[in-house]
Steps between C-alpha positions, in 0.01 A plus 500: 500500500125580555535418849754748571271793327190435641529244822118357476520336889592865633210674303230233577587537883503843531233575241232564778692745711567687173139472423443684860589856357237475250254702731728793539616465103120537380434675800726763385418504160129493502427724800804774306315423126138644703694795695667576130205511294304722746777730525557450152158610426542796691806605303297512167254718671718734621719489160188587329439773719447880443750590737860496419639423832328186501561395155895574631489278746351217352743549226806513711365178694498319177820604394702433798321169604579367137802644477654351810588156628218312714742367709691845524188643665389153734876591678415861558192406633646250687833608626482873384167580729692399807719842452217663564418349791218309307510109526217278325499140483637298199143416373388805526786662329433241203138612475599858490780404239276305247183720570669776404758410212180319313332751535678710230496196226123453613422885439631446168309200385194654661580834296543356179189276523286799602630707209437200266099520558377694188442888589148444348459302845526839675334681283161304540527446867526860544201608237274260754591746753696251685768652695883495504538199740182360401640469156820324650297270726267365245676547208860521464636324751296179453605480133869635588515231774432230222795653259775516791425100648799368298781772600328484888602135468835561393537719749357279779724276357809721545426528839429139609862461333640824697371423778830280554697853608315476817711238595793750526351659791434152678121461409463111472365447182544228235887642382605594907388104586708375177817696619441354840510171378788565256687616787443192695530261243757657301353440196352859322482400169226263629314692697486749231418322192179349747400820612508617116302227429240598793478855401460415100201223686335778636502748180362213320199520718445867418565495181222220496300736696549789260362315211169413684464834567560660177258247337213590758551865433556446105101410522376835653 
């Protein structure tokens, strides 16, 4: 009965062209999770801005980006741009994708963690005469970065796990190789329940990775 759930032969011989995709999987994720927070960054700036137009936009960006499917945006990006006479490659369509959808949940985490630092923080950077990005260099930001390492990780998380959506536009990551396979061999339930297994493998190490972290920071 096992057997026919979860053939072992099939998932031992293909394990290492499944494996193969793991480049573009953490490719994807880690190189979208750095785009994301820097853009991320940027939208707290400009949603604690003095002008309006730019606290509107960042808003709006938010909104919409949260408020609409991941995958729903990778297939305008992918087969909407075309329309216009715009045509990017796969990968670079899943970069855009995941850079710019985290970047919304990012902004948030980054928002809230900023807001958590005491006011009295601001306060006595400013009566040193330290100036307004001076004060979010050296002050804010290094203690905000410290409050916001467990929701980044989710996050990061989210997208090592989302990443998967790229294989609807043929980028051959861990889930496109799996369905290749599947195809071949028939067998999807396999393939599936072993690349479940390799993405939950890989979390693990974050997760692991995430701890260390919040310990080293926990002493400073």
């Amino acid at each position: 009965m096992l057997n026919k759930i979860f053939d072992i032969n099939i998932a031992i011989n293909n394990f290492w062209f499944i494996l193969s995709g793991l480049g573009y999987t953490l490719g994807v994720a880690l190189t979208s999770f750095v785009f994301g927070t820097v853009l991320g960054f940027i939208l707290v700036l400009m949603r604690r801005s003095r002008f309006r137009v730019l606290r509107w936009i960042a808003t709006f960006h938010v909104s919409f980006m949260r408020g609409t499917p991941t995958l729903v945006f990778l297939f305008l990006l992918y087969f909407g741009l075309p329309f216009l006479k715009i045509t990017l490659p796969a990968l670079v369509c899943a970069l855009l994708c995941f850079s710019i959808a985290s970047s919304a949940y990012i902004s948030e985490v980054l928002r809230s963690a900023m807001d958590a630092v005491d006011n009295g923080q601001w306060e006595a950077a400013m009566s040193l005469g330290m100036s307004y990005r001076q004060t979010l260099q050296k002050v804010i930001v290094p203690q905000a970065f410290r409050i916001s390492v467990p929701p980044l990780s989710n996050v990061l998380l989210d997208m090592i796990k989302g990443t998967s959506l790229a294989a609807m536009i043929t980028v051959p990551d861990i889930f496109q190789n799996a369905k290749i396979v599947g195809g071949r061999e028939f067998d999807y339930m396999t393939m599936y329940i072993l690349v479940a297994l390799i993405y939950w493998s890989i979390c693990l190490v974050f997760e692991q990775g995430q701890k260390i972290l919040e310990k080293r920071l926990s002493l400073y």
